[in-house]
N, C-alpha and C positions, 0 to 999 in steps of 0.2 A: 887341742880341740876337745877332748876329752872332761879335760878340766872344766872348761869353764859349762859344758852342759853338767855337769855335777854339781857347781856353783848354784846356777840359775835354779835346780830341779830343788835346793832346800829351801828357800823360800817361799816356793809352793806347799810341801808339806805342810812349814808352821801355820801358815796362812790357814789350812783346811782343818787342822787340830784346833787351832784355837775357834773354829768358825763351831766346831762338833763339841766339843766342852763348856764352852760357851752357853750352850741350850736354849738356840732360838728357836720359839714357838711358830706351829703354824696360822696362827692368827694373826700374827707379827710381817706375816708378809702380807695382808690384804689393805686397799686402803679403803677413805670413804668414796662414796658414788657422787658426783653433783647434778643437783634435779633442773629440770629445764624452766628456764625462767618463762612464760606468755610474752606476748608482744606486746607493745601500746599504739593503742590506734588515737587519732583527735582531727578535726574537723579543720582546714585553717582560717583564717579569722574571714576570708574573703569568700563568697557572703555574708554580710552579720546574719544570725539569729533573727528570724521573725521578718524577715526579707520576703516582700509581694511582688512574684512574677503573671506576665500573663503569657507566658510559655516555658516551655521545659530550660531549666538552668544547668548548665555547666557546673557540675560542683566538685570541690577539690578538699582533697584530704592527705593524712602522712603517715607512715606507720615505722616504729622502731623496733629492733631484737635485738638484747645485747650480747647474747649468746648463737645469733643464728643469724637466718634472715627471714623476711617478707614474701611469703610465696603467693599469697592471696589477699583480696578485701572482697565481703562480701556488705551488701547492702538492701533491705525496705523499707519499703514506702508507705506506712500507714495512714486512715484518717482519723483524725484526734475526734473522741466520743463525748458528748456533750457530758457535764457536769462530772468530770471525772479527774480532779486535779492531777493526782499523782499518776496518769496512765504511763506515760514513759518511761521514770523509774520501773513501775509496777514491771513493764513490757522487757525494760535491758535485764533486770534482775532475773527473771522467771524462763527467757527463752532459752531455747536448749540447744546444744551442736552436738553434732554439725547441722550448720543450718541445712535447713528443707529446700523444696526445689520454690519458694513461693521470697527466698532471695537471691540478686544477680549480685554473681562471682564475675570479679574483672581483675586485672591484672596491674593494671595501672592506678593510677594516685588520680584519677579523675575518670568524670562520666558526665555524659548528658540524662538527668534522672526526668524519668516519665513520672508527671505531677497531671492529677484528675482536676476538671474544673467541673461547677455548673454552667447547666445550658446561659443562665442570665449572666450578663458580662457583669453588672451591680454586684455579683454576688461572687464571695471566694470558698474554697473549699481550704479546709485548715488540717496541715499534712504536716504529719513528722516522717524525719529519715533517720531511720539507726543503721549503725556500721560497725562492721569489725575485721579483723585482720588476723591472719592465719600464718604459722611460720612454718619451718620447715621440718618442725618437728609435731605438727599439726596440732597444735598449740593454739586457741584461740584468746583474742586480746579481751578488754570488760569491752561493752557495748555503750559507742557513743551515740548521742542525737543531736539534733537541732530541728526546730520547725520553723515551715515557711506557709507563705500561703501564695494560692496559685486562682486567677479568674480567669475570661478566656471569651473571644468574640470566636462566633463563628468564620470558617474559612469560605472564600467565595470559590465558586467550578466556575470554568468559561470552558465551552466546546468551540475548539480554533478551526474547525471545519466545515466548508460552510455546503450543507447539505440537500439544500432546497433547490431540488432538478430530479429528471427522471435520471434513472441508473439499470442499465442492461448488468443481468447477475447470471453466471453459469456455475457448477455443480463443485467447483474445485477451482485453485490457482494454475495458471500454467506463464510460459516465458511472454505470452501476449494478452492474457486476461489476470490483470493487476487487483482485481478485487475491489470493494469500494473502502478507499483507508481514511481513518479518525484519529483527530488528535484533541488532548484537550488537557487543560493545567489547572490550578489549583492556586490560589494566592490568600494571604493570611497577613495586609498589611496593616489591620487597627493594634495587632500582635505583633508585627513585625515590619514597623514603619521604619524604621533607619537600617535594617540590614536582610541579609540576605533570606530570599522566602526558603523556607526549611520543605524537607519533602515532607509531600502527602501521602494519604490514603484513596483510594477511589473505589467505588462502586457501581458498575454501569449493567445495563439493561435493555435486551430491546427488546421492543412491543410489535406485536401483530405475526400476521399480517390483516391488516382492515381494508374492508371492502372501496370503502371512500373514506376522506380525510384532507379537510381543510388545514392548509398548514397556520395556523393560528391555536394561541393557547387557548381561546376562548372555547376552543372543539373538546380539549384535553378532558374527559373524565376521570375519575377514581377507579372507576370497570377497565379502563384501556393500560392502566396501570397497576392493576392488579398481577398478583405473581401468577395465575394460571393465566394470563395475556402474555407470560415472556416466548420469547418463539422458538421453535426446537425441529429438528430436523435432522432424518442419518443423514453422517457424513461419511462420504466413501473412501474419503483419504484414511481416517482411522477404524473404519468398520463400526460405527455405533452411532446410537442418538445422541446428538450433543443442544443443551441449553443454553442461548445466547444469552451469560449472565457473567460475570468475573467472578473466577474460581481459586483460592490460591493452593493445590493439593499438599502442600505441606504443612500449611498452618490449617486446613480445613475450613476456609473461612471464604466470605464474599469478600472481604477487602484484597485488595490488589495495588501493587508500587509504579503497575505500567500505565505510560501515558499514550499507550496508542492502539490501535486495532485495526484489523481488515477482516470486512465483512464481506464473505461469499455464500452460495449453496442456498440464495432465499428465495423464495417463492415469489410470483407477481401479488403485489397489491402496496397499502401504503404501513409505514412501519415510526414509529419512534423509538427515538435512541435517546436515553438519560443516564448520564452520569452525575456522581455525588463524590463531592471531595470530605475526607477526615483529616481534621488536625490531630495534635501532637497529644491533647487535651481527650481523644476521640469523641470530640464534638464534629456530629454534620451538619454538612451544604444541603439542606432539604429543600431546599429554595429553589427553582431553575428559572425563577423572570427575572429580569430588570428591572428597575426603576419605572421604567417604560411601561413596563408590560408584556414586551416581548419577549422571545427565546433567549437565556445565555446558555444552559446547561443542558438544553432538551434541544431534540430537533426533529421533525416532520422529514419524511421524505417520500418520494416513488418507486419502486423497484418493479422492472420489467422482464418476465423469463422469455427468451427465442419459444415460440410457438414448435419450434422444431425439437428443445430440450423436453418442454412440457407436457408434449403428446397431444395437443390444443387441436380437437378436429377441422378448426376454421382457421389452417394453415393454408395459405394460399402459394401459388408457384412462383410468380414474377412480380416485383416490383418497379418500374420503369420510371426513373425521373431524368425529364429533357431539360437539361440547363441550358437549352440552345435560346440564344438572343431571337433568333428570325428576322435579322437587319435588312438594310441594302448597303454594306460594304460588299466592294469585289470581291468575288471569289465566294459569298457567303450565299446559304440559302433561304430563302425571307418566308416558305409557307413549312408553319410546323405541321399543318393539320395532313397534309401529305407525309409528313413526315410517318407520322402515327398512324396514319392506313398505312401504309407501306408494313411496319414492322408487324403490325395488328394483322396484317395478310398471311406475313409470313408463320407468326405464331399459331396461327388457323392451319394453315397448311401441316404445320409437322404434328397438327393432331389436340393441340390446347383450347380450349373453352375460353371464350370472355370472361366467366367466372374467375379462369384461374389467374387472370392479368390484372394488375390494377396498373394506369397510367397516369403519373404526374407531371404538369410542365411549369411552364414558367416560374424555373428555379434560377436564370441567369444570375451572374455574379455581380452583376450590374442594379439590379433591382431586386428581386425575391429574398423571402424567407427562407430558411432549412427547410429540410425536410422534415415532416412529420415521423418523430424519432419513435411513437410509439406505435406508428405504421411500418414503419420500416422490419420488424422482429415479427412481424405478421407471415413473414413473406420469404421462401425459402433462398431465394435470388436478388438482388439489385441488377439492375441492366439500367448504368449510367450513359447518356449520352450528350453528347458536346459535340455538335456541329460548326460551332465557332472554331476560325484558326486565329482568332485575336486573343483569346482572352479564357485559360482557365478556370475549372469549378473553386467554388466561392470556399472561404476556408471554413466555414458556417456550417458548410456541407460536409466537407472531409472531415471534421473534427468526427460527426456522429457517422459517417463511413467506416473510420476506424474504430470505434466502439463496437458498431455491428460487428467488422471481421476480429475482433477480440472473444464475440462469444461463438465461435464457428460458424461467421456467416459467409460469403460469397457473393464477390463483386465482379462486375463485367462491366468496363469501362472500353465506350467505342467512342471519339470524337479526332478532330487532329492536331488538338493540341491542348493540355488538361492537367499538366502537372507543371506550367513556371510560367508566369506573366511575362510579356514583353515591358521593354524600357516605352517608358512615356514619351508620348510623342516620335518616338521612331517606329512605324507599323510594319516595318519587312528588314528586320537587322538578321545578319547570319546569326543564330543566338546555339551557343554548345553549354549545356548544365549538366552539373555533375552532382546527381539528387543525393540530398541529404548531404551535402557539405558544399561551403561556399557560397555561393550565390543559388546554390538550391536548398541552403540550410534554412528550409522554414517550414513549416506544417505539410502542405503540399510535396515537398520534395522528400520528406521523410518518408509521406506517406506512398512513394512510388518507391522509393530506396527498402523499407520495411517491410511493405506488404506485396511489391508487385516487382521487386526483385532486380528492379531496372537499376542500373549503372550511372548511364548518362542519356541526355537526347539530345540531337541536333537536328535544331530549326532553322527552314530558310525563311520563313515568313511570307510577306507577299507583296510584290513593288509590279504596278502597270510596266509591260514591255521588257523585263526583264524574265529570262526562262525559267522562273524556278516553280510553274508550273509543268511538272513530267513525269505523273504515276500515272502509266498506262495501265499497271493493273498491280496483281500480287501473286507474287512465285508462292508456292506451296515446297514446303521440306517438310511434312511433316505427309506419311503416306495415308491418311484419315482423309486430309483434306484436299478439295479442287483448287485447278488454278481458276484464278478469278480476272475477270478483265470490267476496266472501268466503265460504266453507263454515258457512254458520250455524248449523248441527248442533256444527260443531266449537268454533265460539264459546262457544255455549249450553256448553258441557261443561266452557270455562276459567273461566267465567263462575260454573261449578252450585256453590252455597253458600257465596256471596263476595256477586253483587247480582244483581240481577234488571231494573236498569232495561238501557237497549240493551244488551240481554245478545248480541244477534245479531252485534255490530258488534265485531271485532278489537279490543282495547287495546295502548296502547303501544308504538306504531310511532315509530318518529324520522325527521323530515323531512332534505334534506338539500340544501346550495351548495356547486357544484361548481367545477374550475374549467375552464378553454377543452380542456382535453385530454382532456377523456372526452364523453360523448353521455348523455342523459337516457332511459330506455326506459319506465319508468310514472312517474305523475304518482298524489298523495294525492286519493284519494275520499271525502270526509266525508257522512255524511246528512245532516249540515244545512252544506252548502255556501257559504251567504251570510253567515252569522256565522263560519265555522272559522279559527282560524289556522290551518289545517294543508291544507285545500283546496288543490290546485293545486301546492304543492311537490314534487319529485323525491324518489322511493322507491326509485329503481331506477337506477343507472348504471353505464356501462360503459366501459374504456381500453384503447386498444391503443394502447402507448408505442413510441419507435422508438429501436432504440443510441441516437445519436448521440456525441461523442465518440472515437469507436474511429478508430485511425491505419489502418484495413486499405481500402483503396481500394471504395468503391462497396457499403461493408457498414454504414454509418449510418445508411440507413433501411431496415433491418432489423428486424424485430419483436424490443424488448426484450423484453418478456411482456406478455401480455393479466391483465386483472382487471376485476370485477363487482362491483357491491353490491347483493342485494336487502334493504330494511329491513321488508321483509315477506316470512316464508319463505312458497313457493309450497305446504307441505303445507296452510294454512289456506287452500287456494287451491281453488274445485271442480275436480275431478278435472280433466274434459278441458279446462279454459283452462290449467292447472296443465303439461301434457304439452305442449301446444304450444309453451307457452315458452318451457319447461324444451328444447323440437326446436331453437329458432330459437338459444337460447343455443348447445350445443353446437353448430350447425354454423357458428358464427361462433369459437369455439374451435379450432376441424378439428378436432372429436371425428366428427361424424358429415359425411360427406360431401354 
């Protein structure tokens, strides 16, 4: 072993002597450096040179490093200067890198390039593009170009909402005030007839609020659409004045990419709303008529604030609308006008003024109009009533019922039967609905399942000689309220020359399940108690619903709106249990203090 590392170690030696005799210099160990070659960038053939779009082009390019790679292309968009042959040359030779922020850097070998037009389509704006390309030794390529030219129709606006009606507005959004929502598009097909419409730009605005205002353009002034006409108003949801205008906060600009909006927190009077589309080109839609002459981009409307939001001193307390027929089927009552002293007594007695009642009738579902929807936000209360047990209120009515209880209003709904139509042609079927779905899935039945908390109801309806005449009266569970026993004078009288057995006993009331958000106030009284299916079920409830929903601090248990159901109106009710009820109800309303 010895050996052979003595062998191996002379070898080394000579090695090192002859490396040190030798007399290698220290410059002999350096070598040369090699310099970084630039990239080459070039345009590919597709599109030719001097290629006329009327919209922004897709344009494609390549870039080589034969030492590295492509980490960049940057690219502008010039307009070529009249009588200036050589500007391009002059432009690739002279500019300087890294480029400035006035060209866009992308990363990929194509781009959709923004090309300027004139307003007139006749006419083209004549644009060069130069490009270059960056490696990764930040190495810039020469600068190529190509020009194209670029004209350009204006894009048309259409507002897809159609906004011509009055509109109840409250101060903020919540889970039942929806707000008034807009939608509206943009199309660009003289530019983009075979494919698909490209997105827009949009500009919208609203105006007012004006006193009056005919919905027609022919109203429209230059003053109403004036920028100190746009409308503005704190908003409490973000603590500040805000300007109904599209804002976009990071580009600083009016233009805006959204095609929608919900408008809340306006004021009563009439308002226009205009939007302006920009194309690709940022050419505008200043245009808002048709062919026609009418609205496409503008629109007229009404907005109404609850007198109770507003502070409006000519807020009045009750509103009364009788959707009662006044027929002569059985069991029905045919004089409204009693009807109306009756309740008009009562409202006297607990201390109200005629002033504070307004009364309207012939709203049946059979004949009448709605209600007068810009009546209705006058008035702190609705006191609906349905004397009919044929035939519930009209959906004409409910639509703007519900609007009301959307801006915190309060309904009080007495008749005996008001949320589901009977089958045609059968007038007294056992009918069981289960609101808001099934065969209660319709405006109506939502509006009992949504707003008034109810479950389901079951109706006997009304058939001569059979018993399903037998509310004696109505049990109280609730310890506010009296028991109440039925006017059997008044019975006898729906009763006269129909039948004659329990003629004393109310017919066709409809029972009712509710659900956890309301409270139960009477309960069904039958004269024969032990056999009734109707014994012991709810005739009578009541909800006080609260926002919830609403982004404004500490206002989501707020009272959305209160609402009632009696399925026994208190006129067949004797007088003085009739008045007391009718006390406890309103001053759970804040009608009466």
């Amino acid at each position: 072993m010895k050996l052979h590392r003595i062998y191996l170690f002379i070898p080394l030696v000579l090695i090192a002597a002859g490396l040190y005799f030798g007399g290698c210099s220290e410059l002999d160990l350096q070598g040369s450096l090699e310099t970084n070659t630039p990239p080459v960038v070039a345009f590919t053939n597709i599109p030719n040179d001097s290629s006329r779009y009327s919209y922004n082009p897709n344009l494609t390019w390549y870039g080589t490093d034969k030492d590295g790679t492509i980490e960049a292309f940057y690219y502008t968009v010039l307009m070529k200067p009249d009588n200036v042959s050589d500007f391009p040359e002059e432009f690739a030779d002279s500019a300087t890198m890294p480029p400035d922020d006035s060209w866009t850097m992308v990363e990929t070998s194509n781009d959709t390039v923004s090309l300027s037009a004139p307003v007139d389509p006749d006419e083209y704006d004549s644009l060069y593009i130069f490009i270059t390309a960056m490696d990764d030794d930040s190495a810039y390529s020469e600068i190529k170009f190509k020009l194209f030219y670029r004209n350009n129709h204006a894009p048309d606006t259409y507002l897809e909402s159609d906004l011509d009606r009055i509109w109840y507005t409250y101060p903020y959004l919540t889970d039942y005030y929806k707000g008034i929502p807009i939608e509206w598009s943009g199309s660009d097909s003289l530019d983009f007839p075979d494919q698909e419409q490209p997105a827009f730009e949009y500009h919208w605005q609203l105006f007012g609020p004006f006193d009056t205002l005919e919905n027609d353009p022919a109203y429209i002034t230059m003053d109403m659409l004036h920028p100190d006409s746009v409308y503005e108003a704190y908003d409490s949801t973000i603590n500040e004045m805000v300007r109904w205008e599209s804002y976009d906060t990071l580009n600083n600009d009016v233009w805006v990419n959204d095609e929608d909006l919900t408008l809340y927190n306006l004021r009563t009077g009439h308002y226009i709303f205009w939007v302006m589309a920009r194309d690709d080109a940022s050419v505008i839609d200043s245009v808002y008529l048709k062919e026609d002459g009418s609205f496409q981009s503008m629109a007229v409307f009404h907005v109404l604030q609850p007198y109770w939001n507003s502070g409006n001193d000519s807020l009045k307390k009750i509103l009364v609308f009788d959707h009662s027929a006044y027929g002569t089927l059985p069991g029905e009552w045919g004089d409204g006008d009693s009807v109306q002293t009756f309740y008009m007594n009562m409202f006297a007695e607990l201390g109200l003024d005629n002033e504070d009642i307004t009364w309207r009738g012939g709203l049946n579902s059979n004949s009448a109009a709605p209600p007068d929807v810009a009546e209705l936000v006058k008035h702190e209360m609705l006191l609906v009533l349905n004397e009919d047990w044929f035939s519930r209120v009209s959906d004409s009515s409910v639509v703007w019922y519900i609007e009301y209880l959307n801006v915190t209003g309060k309904v009080f709904v007495m008749g005996r039967h008001s949320f589901c139509t009977l089958t045609r042609g059968s007038i007294a079927p056992l009918t069981e609905v289960i609101f808001g779905f099934d065969n209660g899935d319709n405006l109506a039945g939502n509006y009992a399942a949504d707003y008034f908390d109810l479950y389901s109801a079951t109706y006997p309806g009304f058939t001569v000689g059979e018993y399903n005449q037998e509310l004696t009266g109505a049990i109280s569970v609730h310890p506010d309220f009296p028991e109440l026993s039925i006017d059997t004078l008044k019975a006898i009288e729906v009763a006269e020359g129909w039948y004659e057995e329990n003629n004393t006993y109310l017919p066709a009331v409809e029972i009712m399940a509710r659900g956890g958000d309301s409270e139960t106030i009477y309960n069904f009284e039958s004269y024969q108690p032990q056999i009734s299916a109707y014994h012991g079920w709810p005739i009578a409830t009541r909800a006080l619903i609260t926002m919830g929903g609403t982004t404004v601090d500490g206002m989501s248990e707020r009272t959305a709106f209160q609402t009632s159901y009696f399925s026994f109106p208190l006129f067949y009710v004797e007088y003085e249990g009739a008045v007391e009820a009718m006390g406890e109800m309103l001053e759970w309303y804040g009608i009466l203090e």
